[in-house]
C-alpha positions, 0 to 999 in steps of 0.5 A, spaced: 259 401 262 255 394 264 256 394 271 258 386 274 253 384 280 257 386 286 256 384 293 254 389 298 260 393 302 262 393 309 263 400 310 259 401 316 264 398 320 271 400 318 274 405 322 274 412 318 282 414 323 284 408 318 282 411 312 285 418 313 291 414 316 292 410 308 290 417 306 297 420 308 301 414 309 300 412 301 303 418 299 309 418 304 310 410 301 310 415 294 315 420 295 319 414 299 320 411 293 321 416 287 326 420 291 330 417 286 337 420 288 340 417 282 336 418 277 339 424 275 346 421 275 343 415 272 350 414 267 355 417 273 352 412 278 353 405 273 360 408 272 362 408 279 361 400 280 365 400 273 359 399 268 361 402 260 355 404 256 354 398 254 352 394 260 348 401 262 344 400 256 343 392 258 342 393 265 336 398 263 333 393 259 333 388 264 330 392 268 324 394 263 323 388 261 322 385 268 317 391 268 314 389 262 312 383 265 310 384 271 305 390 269 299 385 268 300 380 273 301 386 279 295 388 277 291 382 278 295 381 285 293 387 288 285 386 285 285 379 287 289 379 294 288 386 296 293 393 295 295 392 302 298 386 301 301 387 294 304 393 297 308 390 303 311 385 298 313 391 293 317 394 299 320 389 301 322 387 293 325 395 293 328 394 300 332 388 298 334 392 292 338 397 295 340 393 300 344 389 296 346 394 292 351 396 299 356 390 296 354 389 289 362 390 286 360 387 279 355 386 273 353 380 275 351 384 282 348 389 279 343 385 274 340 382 280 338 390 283 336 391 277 331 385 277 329 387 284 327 393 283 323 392 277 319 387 282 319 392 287 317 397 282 311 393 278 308 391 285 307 398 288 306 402 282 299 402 281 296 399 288 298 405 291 293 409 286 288 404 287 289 404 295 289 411 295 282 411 290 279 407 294 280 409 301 278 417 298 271 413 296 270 411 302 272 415 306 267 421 302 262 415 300 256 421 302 259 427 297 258 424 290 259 431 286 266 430 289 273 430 284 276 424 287 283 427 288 286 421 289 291 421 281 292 429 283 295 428 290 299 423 288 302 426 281 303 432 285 307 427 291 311 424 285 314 430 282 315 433 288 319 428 292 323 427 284 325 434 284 327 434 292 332 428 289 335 432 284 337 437 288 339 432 294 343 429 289 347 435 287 349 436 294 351 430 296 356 429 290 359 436 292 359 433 300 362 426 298 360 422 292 357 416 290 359 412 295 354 417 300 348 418 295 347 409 295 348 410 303 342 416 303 337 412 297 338 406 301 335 409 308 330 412 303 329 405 300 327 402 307 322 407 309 318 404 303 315 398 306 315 401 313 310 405 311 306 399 308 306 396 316 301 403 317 296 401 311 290 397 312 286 395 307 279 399 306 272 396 305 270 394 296 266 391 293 268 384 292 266 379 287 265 372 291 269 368 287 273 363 289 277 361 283 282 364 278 278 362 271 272 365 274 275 371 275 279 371 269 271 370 266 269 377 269 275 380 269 274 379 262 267 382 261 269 388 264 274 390 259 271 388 254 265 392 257 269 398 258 272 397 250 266 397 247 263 402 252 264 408 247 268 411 242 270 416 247 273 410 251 277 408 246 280 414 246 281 415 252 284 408 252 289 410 246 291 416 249 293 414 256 297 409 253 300 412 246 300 419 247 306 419 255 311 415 250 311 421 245 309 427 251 314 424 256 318 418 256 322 419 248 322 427 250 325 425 257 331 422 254 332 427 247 331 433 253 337 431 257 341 429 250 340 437 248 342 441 254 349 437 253 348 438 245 348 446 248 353 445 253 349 445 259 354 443 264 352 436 269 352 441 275 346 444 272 342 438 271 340 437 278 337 444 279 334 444 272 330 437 273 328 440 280 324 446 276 321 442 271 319 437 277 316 442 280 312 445 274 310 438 273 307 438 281 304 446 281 300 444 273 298 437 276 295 441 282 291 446 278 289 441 273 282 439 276 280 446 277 282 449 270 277 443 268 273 446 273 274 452 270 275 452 263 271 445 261 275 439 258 276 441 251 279 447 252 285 444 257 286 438 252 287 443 246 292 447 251 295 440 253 296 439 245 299 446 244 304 446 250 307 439 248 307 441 240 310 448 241 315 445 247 318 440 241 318 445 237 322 450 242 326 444 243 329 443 237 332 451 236 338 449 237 338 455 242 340 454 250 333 459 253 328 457 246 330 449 250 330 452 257 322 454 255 321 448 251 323 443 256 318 447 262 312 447 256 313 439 255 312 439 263 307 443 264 303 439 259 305 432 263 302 435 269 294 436 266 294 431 262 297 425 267 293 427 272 286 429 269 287 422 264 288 418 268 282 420 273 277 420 268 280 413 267 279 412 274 272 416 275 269 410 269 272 403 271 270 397 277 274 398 283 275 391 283 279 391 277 282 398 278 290 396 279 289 391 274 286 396 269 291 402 271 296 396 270 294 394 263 294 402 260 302 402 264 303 396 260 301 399 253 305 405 255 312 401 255 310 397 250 309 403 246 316 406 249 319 400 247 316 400 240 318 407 238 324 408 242 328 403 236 325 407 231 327 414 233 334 410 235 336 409 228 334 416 226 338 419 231 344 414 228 343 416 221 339 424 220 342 426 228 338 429 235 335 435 231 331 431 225 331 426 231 326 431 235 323 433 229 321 426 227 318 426 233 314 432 233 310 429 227 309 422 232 305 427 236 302 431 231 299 425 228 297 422 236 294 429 238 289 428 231 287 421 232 287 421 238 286 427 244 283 432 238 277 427 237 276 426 244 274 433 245 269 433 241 266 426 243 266 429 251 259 431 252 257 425 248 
């Protein structure tokens, strides 16, 4: 990639303490915010303030629209402003959030959490990657041929942190109900931006423009760069956003509809989710070493198999062939979460680094939001098994246009 001219760092002088402190503190603010109690009760929750499916259905697209909007711009905040900045704003947005949800009693109450969590969200997800990045290059600036555990460290938190949810979910709803599941996950929703308080911005190369046009202009010729940079890179590009729709976010909502369909109780779901967490963590943990290990072709041939064969499993219509096939399907979002998103990462300008890693989140919901009303219509018309088959097709189709040719472009 064409390299814009960059100004000299000023690493000599940064405290080494702070680097390590952003190190441990980054992933706290992770797992702060995706102990997410209500996301396994997500339907349950929005009853409790007296919401019927259909304004569940809006509120989530509310929420997923202010995500959609925000992507870019965060992006660019955190690259122009710094990640510290936009971090500490994001935590406050998703403090308030939970905050307000302590008095919320309408829709009308609720639409307004929801927008401020989708602010909050956009703003943290993204810079928190690109801290963390940064703050690992700095800090190991001397050991060149050193993997960058960056991406891995901070999968494996978020997985964690969500299972840890799901089971603390099921046994506060035994303990006391939804009333005390808002009460913990807003005590959980202030530690955000205490923990952004500890943060401090690590030294980077800056490009010394002073305006916005300007920096649009160079901003610009590093994505065009980095497009036109190789058929690889498009790939990649194409994968990362087009290939986590089908592998994760249209799986996500067809799994939970089979263990219904199959007569998993709701008790069940909370442990179970926390398993397929923890599977997603211990695969992401093991990914840069099978890389390693193995080499980059034979991890993306498995990651293709495990998703492929998951589908399948899933749509056995049987209880254990869906348990199997919904750990496969993690497994896969393990590998490929971390190691995509870290081969992005290893071939992109640092001062652009949230504002890319935004823009591929921005192509993944685009995705999402492409082919989620598609698969609605067939689930309508043909029911949920041809609907996971239907979706087995759009992943095959993925995997050899897109993840079958990277394998044999890597070495190129």
């Amino acid at each position: 990639m064409n390299n814009v001219p960059l100004t000299d760092r000023s690493e000599n002088s940064f405290p080494m303490s702070a680097l390590r402190r952003n190190l441990r503190v980054v992933l706290c603010l992770r797992a702060a915010q995706r102990y997410m109690l209500i996301a396994p009760i997500m339907v349950p929750f929005f009853a409790f303030y007296g919401q019927d499916l259909q304004e569940i259905f809006l509120l989530e697209s509310v929420f997923a629209i202010v995500m959609v909007a925000m992507e870019l711009p965060s992006g660019y905040l955190a690259d122009r402003f710094g990640r510290v900045t936009v971090l500490r704003a994001g935590g406050l947005f998703w403090s308030a959030s939970w905050l307000l949800l302590l008095g919320v009693d309408d829709f009308t109450g609720l639409l307004v959490f929801e927008v401020f969590g989708g602010l909050g969200m956009s703003l943290l997800t993204g810079a928190d990657l690109a801290l963390l990045y940064d703050s690992e290059e700095a800090l190991h600036k001397d050991q060149l041929q050193r993997a960058n555990p960056a991406v891995r460290n901070l999968f494996v938190i978020s997985m964690a942190a969500e299972g840890l949810a799901s089971l603390s979910a099921t046994a506060l709803l035994f303990f006391d109900g939804i009333a005390l599941v808002v009460a913990v996950q807003t005590g959980c929703g202030l530690l955000v931006p205490l923990a952004s308080l500890l943060l401090r911005e690590p030294p980077r190369a800056r490009s010394g423009l002073t305006n916005i046009a300007a920096e649009w202009i160079n901003m610009r010729s590093v994505l065009l760069s980095l497009w036109h940079q190789s058929v690889f890179m498009r790939r990649l590009l194409g994968a990362l956003c087009l290939w986590p729709a089908a592998s994760v976010g249209l799986i996500i909502w067809l799994m939970q509809r089979v263990w219904v369909e199959l007569e998993l109780t709701l008790l069940h779901f909370g442990w179970i989710w926390c398993l397929l967490q923890l599977v997603a963590a211990a695969t992401g943990q093991l990914a840069q070493g099978a890389e390693r290990w193995f080499g980059a072709k034979p991890v993306i041939l498995a990651i293709v198999v495990l998703v492929l064969g998951g589908l399948c499993l899933l749509g056995a219509a049987s209880l254990p062939w869906a348990m199997a096939g919904s750990v496969l399907l993690f497994a896969a979002r393990g590998l490929f979460s971390v190691l995509f998103i870290d081969a992005l990462n290893r071939r992109i300008e640092d001062d652009y680094c949230a504002t890319i890693n935004s823009l591929i989140g921005f192509g993944f919901r685009c995705a999402f939001i492409l082919t989620a009303p598609v698969l609605g219509i067939v689930f309508e018309g043909l029911g949920l098994w041809v609907t996971i088959y239907v979706l087995v097709s759009m992943a095959a189709l993925i995997a050899c246009f897109l993840l079958l040719p990277l394998t044999r472009s890597i070495n190129a």
